[in-house]
C-alpha positions in Angstrom: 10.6 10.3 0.2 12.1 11.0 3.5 12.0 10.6 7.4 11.4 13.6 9.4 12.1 14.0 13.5 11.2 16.7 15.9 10.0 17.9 18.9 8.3 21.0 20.7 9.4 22.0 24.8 11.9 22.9 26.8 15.0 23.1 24.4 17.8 22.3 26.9 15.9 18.7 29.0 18.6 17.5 25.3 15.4 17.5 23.0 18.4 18.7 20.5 20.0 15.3 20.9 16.6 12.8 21.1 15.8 14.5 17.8 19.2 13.9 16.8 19.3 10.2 17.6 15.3 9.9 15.8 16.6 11.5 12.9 19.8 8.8 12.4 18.1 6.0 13.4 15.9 7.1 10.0 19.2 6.6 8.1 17.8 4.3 5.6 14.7 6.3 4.5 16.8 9.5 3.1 20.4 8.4 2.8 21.1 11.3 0.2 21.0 14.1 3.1 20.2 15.1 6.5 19.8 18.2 8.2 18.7 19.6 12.1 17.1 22.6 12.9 16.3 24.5 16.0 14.4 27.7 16.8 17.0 29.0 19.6 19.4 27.5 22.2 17.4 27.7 25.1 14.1 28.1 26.9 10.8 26.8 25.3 11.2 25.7 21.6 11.2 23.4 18.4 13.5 21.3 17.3 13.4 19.5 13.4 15.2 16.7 12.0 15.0 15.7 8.2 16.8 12.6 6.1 16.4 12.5 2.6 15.7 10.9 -0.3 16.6 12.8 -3.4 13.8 12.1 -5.7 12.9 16.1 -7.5 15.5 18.5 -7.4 18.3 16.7 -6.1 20.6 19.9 -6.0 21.3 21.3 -2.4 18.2 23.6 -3.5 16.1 20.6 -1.9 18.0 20.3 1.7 15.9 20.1 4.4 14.5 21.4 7.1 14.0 24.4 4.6 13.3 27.9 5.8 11.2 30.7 4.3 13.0 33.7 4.2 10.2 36.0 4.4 8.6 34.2 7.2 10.7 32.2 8.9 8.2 29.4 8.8 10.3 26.3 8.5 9.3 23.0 7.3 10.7 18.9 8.1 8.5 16.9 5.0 8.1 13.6 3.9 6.3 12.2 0.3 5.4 14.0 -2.3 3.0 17.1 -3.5 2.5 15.6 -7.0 0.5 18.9 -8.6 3.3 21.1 -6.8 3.4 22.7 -10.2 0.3 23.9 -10.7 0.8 25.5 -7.3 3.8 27.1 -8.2 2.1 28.7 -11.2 -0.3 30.1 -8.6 2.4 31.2 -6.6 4.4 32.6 -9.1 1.6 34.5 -10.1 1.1 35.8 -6.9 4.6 37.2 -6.8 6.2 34.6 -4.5 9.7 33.8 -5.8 10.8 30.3 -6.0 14.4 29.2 -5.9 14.4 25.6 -6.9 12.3 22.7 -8.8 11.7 21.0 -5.3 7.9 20.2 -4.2 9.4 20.9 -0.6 9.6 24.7 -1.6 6.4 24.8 -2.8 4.6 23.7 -0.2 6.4 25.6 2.4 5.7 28.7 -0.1 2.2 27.7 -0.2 1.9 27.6 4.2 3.7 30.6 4.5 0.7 32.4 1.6 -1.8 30.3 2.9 -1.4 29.0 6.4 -3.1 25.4 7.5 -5.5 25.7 4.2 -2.8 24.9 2.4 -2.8 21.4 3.3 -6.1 20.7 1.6 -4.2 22.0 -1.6 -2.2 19.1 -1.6 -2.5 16.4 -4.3 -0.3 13.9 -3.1 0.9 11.5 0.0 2.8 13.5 3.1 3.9 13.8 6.9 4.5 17.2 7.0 6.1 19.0 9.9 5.4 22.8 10.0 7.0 25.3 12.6 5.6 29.0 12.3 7.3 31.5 14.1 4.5 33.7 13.5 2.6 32.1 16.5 5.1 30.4 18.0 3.2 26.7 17.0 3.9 23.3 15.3 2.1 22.1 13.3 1.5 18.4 12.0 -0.1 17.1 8.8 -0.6 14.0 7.4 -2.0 12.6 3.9 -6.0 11.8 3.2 -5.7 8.1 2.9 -2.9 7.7 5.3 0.0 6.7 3.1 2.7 8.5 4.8 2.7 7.5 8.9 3.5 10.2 11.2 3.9 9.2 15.5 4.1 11.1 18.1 4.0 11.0 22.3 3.6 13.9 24.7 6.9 13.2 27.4 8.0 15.6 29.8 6.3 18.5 29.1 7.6 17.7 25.5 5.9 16.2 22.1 8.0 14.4 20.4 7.2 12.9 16.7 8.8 10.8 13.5 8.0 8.8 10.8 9.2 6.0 12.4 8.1 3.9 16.3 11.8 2.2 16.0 12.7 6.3 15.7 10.4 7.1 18.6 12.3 4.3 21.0 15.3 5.6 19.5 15.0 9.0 21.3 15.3 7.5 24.5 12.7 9.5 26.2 9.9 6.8 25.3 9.5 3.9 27.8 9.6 0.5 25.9 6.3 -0.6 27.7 3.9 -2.7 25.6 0.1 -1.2 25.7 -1.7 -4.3 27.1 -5.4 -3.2 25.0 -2.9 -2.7 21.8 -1.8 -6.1 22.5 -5.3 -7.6 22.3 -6.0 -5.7 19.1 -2.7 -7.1 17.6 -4.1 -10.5 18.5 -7.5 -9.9 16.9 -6.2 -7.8 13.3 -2.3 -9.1 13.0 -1.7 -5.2 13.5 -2.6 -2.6 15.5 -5.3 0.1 14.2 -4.8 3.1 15.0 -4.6 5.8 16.5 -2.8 3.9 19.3 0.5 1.7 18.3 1.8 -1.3 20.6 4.0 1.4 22.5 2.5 2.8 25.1 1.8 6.2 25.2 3.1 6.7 21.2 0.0 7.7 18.9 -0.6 7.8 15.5 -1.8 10.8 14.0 -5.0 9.9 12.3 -5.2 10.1 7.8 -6.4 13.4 6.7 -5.8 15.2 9.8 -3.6 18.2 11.2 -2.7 19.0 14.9 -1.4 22.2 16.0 1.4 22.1 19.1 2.1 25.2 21.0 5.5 25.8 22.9 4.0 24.0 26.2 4.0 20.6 24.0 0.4 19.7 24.7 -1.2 19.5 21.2 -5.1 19.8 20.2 -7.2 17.4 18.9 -6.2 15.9 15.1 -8.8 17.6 12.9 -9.6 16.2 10.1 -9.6 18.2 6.8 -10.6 15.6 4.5 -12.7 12.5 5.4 -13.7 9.5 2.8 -16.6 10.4 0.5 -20.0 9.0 1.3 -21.5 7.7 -1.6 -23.3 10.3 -3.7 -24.1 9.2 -7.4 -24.8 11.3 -10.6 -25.8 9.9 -13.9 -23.7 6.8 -15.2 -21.5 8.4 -18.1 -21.0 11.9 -16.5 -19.4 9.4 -13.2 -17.3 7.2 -15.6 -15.7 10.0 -18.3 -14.6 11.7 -14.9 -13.1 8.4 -13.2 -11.5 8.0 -16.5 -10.1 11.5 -16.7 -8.8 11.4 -13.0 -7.0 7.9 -13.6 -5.3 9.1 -16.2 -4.2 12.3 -15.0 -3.1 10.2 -11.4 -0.6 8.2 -13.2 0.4 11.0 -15.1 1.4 13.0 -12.3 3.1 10.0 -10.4 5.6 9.5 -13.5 7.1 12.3 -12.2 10.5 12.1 -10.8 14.5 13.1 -11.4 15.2 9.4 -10.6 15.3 6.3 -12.5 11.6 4.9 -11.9 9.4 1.5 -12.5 6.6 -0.1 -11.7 5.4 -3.6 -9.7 3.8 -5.7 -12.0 2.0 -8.7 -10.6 0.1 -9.6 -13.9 -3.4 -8.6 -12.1 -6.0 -6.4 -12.8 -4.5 -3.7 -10.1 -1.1 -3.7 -11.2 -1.5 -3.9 -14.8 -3.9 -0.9 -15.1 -1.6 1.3 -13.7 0.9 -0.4 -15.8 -1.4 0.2 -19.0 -2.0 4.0 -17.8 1.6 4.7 -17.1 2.6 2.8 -20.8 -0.3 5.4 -22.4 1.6 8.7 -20.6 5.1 7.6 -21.3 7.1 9.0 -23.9 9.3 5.6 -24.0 8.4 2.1 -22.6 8.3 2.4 -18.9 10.2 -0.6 -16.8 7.7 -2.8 -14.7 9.4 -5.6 -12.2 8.1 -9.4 -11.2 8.7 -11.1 -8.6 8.4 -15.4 -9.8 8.7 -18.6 -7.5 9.4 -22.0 -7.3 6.4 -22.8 -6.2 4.2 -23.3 -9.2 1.1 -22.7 -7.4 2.3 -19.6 -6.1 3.6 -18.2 -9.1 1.9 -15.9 -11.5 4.8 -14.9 -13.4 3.6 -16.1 -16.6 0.7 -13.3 -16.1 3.1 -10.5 -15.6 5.1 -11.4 -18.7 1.9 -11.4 -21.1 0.9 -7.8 -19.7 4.3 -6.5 -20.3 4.8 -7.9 -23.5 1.4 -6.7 -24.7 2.1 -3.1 -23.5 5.4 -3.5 -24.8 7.1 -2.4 -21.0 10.7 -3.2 -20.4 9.7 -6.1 -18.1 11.9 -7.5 -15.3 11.3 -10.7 -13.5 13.6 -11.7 -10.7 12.9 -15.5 -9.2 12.9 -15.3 -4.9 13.5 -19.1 -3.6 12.9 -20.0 -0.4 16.8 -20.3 0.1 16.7 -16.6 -0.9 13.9 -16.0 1.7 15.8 -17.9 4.2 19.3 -16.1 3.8 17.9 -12.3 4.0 14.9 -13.1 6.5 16.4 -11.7 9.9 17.1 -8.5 7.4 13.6 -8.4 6.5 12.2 -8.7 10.0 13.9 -6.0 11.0 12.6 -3.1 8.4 9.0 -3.8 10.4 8.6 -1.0 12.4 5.9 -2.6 14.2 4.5 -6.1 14.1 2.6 -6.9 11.3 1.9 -10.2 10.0 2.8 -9.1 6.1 5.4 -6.6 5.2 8.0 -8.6 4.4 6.8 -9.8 0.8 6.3 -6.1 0.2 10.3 -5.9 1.5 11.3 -8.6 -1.2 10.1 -6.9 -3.8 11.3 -3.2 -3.2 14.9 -5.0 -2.4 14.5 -6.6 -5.7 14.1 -3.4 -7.9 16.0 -1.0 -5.8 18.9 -3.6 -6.3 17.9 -3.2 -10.0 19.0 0.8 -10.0 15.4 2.0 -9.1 14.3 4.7 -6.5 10.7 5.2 -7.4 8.0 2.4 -8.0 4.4 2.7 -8.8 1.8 0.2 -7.3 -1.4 -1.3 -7.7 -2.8 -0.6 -4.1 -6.1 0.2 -3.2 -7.8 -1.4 -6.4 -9.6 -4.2 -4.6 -10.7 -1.5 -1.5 -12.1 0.8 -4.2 -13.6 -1.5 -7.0 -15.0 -4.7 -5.1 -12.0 -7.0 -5.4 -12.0 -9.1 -1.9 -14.7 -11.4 -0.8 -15.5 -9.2 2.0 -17.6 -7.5 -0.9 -19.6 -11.0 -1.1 -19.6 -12.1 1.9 -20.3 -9.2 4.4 -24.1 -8.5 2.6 -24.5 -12.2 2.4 -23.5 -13.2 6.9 -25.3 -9.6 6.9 -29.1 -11.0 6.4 -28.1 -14.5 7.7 -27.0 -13.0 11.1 -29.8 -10.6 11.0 -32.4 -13.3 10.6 -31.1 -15.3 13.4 -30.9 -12.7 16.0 -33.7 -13.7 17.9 -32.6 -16.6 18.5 -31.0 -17.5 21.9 -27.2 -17.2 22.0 -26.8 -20.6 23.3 -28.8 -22.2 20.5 -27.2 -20.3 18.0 -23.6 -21.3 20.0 -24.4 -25.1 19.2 -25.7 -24.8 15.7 -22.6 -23.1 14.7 -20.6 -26.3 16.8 -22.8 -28.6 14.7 -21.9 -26.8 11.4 -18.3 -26.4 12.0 -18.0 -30.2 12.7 -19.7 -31.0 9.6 -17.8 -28.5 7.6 -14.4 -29.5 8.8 -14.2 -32.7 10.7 -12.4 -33.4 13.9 -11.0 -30.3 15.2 -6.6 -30.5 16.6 -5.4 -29.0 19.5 -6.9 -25.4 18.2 -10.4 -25.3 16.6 -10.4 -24.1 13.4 -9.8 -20.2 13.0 -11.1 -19.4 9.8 -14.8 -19.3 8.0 -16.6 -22.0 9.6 -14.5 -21.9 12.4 -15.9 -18.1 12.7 -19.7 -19.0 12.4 -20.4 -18.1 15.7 -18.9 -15.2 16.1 -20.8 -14.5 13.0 -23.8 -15.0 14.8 -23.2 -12.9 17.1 -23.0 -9.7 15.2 -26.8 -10.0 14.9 -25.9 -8.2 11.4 -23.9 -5.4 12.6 -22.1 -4.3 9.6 -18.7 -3.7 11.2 -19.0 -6.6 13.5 -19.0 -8.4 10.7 -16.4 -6.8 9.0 -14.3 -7.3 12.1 -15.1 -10.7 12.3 -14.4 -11.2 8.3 -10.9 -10.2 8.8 -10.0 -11.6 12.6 -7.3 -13.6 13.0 -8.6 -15.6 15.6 -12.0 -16.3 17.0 -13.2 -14.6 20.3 -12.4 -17.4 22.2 -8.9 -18.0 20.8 -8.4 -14.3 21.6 -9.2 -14.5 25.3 -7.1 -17.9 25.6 -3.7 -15.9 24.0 -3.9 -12.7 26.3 -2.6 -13.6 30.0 -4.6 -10.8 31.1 -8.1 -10.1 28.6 -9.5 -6.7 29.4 -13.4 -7.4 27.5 -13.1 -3.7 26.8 -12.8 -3.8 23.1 -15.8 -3.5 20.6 -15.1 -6.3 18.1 -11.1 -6.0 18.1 -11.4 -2.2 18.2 -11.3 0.7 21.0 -15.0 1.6 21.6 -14.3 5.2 20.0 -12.7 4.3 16.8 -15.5 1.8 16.6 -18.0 4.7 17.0 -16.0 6.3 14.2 -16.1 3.5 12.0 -20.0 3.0 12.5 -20.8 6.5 11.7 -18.7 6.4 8.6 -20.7 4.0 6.9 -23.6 5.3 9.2 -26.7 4.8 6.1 -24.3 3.8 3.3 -24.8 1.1 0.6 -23.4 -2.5 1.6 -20.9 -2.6 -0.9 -19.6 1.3 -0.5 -19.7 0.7 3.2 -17.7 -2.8 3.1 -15.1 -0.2 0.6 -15.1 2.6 3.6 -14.1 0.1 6.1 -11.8 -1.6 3.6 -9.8 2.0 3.0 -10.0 2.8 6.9 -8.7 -0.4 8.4 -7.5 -2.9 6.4 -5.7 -0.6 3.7 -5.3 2.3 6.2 -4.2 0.5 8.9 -2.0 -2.0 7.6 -1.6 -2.7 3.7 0.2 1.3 3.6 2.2 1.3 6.7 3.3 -2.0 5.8 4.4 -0.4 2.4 5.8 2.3 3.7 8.6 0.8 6.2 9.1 -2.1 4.2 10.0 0.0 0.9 11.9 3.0 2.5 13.9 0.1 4.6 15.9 -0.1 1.0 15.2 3.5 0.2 12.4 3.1 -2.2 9.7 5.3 -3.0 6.4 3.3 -3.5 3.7 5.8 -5.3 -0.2 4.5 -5.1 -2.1 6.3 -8.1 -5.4 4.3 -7.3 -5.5 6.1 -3.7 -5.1 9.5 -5.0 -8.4 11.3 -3.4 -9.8 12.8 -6.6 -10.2 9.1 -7.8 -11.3 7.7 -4.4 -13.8 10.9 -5.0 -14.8 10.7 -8.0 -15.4 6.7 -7.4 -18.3 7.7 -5.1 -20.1 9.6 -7.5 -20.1 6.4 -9.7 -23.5 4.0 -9.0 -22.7 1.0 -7.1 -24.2 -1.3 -10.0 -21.6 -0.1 -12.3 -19.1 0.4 -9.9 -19.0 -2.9 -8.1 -21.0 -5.7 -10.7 -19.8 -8.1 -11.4 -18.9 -8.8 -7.8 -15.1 -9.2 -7.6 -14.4 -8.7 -11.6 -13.7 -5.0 -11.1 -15.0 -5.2 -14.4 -15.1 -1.0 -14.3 -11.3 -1.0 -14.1 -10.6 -3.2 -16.3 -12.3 -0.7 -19.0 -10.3 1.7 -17.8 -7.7 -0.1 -19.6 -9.1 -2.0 -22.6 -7.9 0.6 -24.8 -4.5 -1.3 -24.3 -5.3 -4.7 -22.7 -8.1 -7.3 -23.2 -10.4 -7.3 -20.1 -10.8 -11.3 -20.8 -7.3 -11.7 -19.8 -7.9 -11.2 -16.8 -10.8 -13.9 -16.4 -8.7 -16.2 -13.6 -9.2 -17.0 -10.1 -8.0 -13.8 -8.0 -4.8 -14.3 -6.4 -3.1 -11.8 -4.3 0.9 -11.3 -3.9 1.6 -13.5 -1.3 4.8 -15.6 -0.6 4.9 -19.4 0.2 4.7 -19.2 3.4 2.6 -21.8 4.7 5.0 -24.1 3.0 8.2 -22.4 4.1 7.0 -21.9 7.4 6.6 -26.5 7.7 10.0 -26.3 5.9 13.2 -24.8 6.2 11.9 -22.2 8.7 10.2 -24.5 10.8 13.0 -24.7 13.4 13.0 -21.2 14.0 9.3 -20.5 14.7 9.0 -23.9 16.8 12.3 -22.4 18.9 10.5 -18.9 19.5 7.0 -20.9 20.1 8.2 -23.0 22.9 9.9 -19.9 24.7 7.4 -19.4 27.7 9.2 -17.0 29.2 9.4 -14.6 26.3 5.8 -15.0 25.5 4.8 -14.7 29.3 6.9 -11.3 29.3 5.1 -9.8 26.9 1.4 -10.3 28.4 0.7 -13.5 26.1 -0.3 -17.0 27.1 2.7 -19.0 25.9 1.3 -22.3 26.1 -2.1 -21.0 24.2 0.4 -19.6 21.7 2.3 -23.2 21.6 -1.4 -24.9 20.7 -1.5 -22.1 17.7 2.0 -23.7 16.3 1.8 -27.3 16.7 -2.1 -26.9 15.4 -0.4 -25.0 12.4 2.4 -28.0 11.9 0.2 -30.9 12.0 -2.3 -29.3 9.3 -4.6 -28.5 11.6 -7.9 -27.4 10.1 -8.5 -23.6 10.1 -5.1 -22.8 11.5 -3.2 -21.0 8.6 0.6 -19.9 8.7 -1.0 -16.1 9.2 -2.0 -16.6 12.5 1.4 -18.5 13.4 3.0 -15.9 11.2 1.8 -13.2 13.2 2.4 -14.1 16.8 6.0 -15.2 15.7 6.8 -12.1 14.6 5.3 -9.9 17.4 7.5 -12.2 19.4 10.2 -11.1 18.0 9.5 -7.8 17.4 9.0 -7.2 21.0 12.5 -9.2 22.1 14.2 -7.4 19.4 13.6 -3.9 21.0 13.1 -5.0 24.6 9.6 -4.0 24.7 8.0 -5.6 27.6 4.3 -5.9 28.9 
């Protein structure tokens, strides 16, 4: 894993030295090299910077950016092409001569035979930086599901990109402006969906697309080569024998590495199937890592350590208290490379193992999106025919009922109404059954109201917390798709896609780990869509298909518990130790006001929050303290 840096235009307005400055402020995603390349001294041009993680071939054989000697195409790459050798068989075969065991080589090998179809040859997660002198273009490529980010921004007749927004800023070419819209979606997710980013004027390139640049710097449109799968089913064992196959062969191909690897173990159904898989392909017991608390209700260590031992892994458990927390937290807040209101448990953990002689970790992700895990898969069909039946009904009458039933439901409101369930009925309502509506409303932060009340300055424009095209996007995806596949569609574009792997990804390569996803591999998100949705998703939440994946090696009943994700304690820390810090950076008007946000709106959110207020959880005081600080941090400004 790696961070790559570049830019297309006029070589001498010092695009040479912003790449530069991108590329080391990337230090800590490849400390084990970096390199700079550039296509001439003057005139129009492209410039690539590289840092690297040594994780195949860690000779010089794998320095980057790499050139093709034939060719001259050169290429900047971060992640991993995990059937590289099944393509250098092909290329071998071919005649194409191949210098070292890297997956780097291969696929600039594979470009230079191949050109832009080569990307859709890719097994694997990647930000892929291209420069072919053949026609004098860039071009940019990033992974199906979106593991790998890639940013970019057209400035001054120039595009410049990195794996990185701290790397963008970094450049000094990029104005630290806040994006007042990306602002309101931050306040409606905790993130911001793409393709926009808080910065304005730096984009995200969207999953599964490429987009060519040509000398001028003005790119095309990202097109997509690979979109999610709508759901197509074939008979019930044909569907399952190939999920099976493609599991198997997923973690097979991700135990693949010249470098001491592991693998998180939460003691869940997620974790410990690709624990089991990964046990069944290794030739020796394969390390898996815990992370245990305090906090006995918070703890699910003692789940983790019967998986392992049953497996027979070499398990690891290291305890995080909240001193711990405490100590390391201004280190943690600053691996977010844009605000986010989780990342940092996903921080704790990577420290943990990396600290334990670790550089690659395999991960659980993507098992609830794919097989039915989260009560969105309950609860979206269910508000689906309630808000459906209601939509006749007057908005103002429906307005009141949901006042009537949130009093009911949680008694006399605090300073802030509650933001959560009830407190979301009528905004429910108000979907009049429109699935992503819903969705967006499932997964909002705050209510509507709450959300005009934070921004100083509410623009109205959004479509249910999203720009109006990528909510066109979104509805055509799941445009005549099943409930429960189009609840996992919009769980793989947003919530995973948007913030559970760019979380991942800058909170693990901030220590210099390489987290690996074998549930998201796209010939197992494909060959889940062939499976029918009663056996795919029934029981409702059990994932009761994945655990068979894995009953070969672990009793499915052991997993019969309430679901409880990785979280830290939070909500208690947040009353506790850290409680002066938030109320400190709560009652800074100033700061907030500089920003765009409402700072004594944002003061109700914390003191609601302190007091116990009903509906007000530490994610939604969570969130605006760390945008806060985020923004201060890097003096980004509204």
């Amino acid at each position: 894993m790696c961070g790559i840096a570049g830019a297309v235009g006029l070589i001498e307005s010092g695009l040479p030295d912003a790449v530069a400055r991108m590329t080391d402020a990337q230090a800590h995603r490849g400390p084990d090299q970096d390199g700079q390349w550039r296509s001439g001294e003057r005139g129009r041009g492209a410039v690539l910077g590289h840092r690297r993680l040594s994780i195949l071939d860690l000779s010089e054989a794998g320095r980057q950016p790499m050139i093709d000697p034939e060719t001259g195409v050169v290429i900047a790459y971060n992640g991993e092409a995990y059937n590289f050798g099944e393509l250098a068989a092909e290329l071998r075969a071919l005649g194409v001569e191949l210098k070292s065991t890297s997956d780097t080589e291969v696929v600039l090998k594979a470009y230079a035979r191949w050109g832009e179809k080569a990307i859709a040859r890719l097994r694997g997660m990647f930000a892929i930086a291209l420069w072919d002198p053949r026609d004098q273009t860039l071009l940019l490529a990033r992974d199906r599901l979106g593991i790998k980010p890639l940013y970019y921004a057209e400035v001054d007749g120039a595009l410049l990109f990195a794996s990185e927004i701290r790397a963008m800023l970094a450049s000094e070419k990029i104005a630290r402006r806040l994006d007042p819209s990306a602002l309101e979606r931050f306040l409606w997710h905790g993130f911001v969906p793409g393709p926009g980013t808080l910065i304005e004027g730096v984009k995200l390139l969207p999953a599964g697309t490429c987009m060519r640049i040509p000398l001028e710097g003005r790119p095309s449109r990202p097109a997509p080569y690979w979109t999610l799968p709508k759901h197509r089913p074939v008979g019930e064992d044909e569907a399952v024998a190939d999920l099976s196959e493609r599991l198997n062969e997923a973690v097979k191909l991700r135990l693949i590495a010249d470098v001491p690897l592991g693998i998180f173990l939460s003691g869940g159904v997620d974790s410990s199937a690709v624990a089991a898989l990964a046990q069944r392909a290794a030739d020796a017991p394969v390390t898996t890592f815990n992370i245990s608390f305090e906090e006995a209700r918070y703890d699910e260590s003692k789940y983790a350590r019967q998986v392992a031992e049953k497996l027979g892994t070499e398990h690891r458990e290291i305890t995080l208290t909240e001193q711990d927390f405490t100590g390391h937290l201004d280190e943690a807040l600053e691996s977010i490379d844009q605000p986010t209101f989780d990342a940092i448990n996903t921080w704790f953990v990577s420290r943990a193992v990396k600290q334990a002689g670790l550089t690659v970790a395999l991960a659980g992700t993507g098992g609830d999106e794919l097989f039915g895990g989260y009560a969105s898969f309950t609860d979206i069909p269910k508000a689906r025919r309630v808000a459906s039946a209601l939509g006749p009904v007057p908005q103002r009458a429906k307005a009141a009922l949901a006042d009537a039933v949130v009093a009911a439901k949680t008694g006399r409101a605090s300073e802030v109404s509650p933001q959560t369930r009830w407190g979301k009925l009528a905004d429910v309502l108000g979907t009049r059954g429109d699935r992503l509506a819903l969705y967006q409303t499932s997964y909002a932060l705050f209510t509507r109201e709450m959300n005009r009340q934070l921004a100083l300055r509410p623009s109205g424009t959004l479509d249910w917390g999203l720009d109006v095209a990528r909510a066109a996007e979104l509805r055509e995806l799941i445009d005549g798709e099943p409930d429960l596949h189009a609840v996992s569609l919009l769980e793989l574009s947003s919530f995973l896609g948007e913030r559970l792997l760019r979380d991942t990804d800058a909170a693990s390569m901030d220590v210099s780990l390489e987290v690996r996803v074998p549930l998201l591999d796209h010939l197992v998100v494909e060959s889940l869509a062939r499976v029918p949705i009663a056996r795919r998703f029934e029981p409702l939440r059990r994932k009761q298909l994945l655990r068979e994946m894995m009953a070969d090696d672990l009793d499915p009943a052991m997993f019969d518990r309430p679901k409880a994700g990785f979280e830290l304690p939070l909500a208690v820390w947040c009353r506790r130790g850290l409680g002066p810090k938030l109320a400190n950076t709560f009652r800074d008007l100033v700061l907030a006001h500089r920003i765009g946000l409402n700072g004594e709106a944002v003061g109700r959110v914390w003191r609601a929050f302190d007091k116990g207020g009903a509906g007000v959880y530490w994610s939604r005081v969570w969130a605006l303290f760390v945008l806060l600080r985020w923004c201060e941090a890097h003096g980004v400004e509204a």
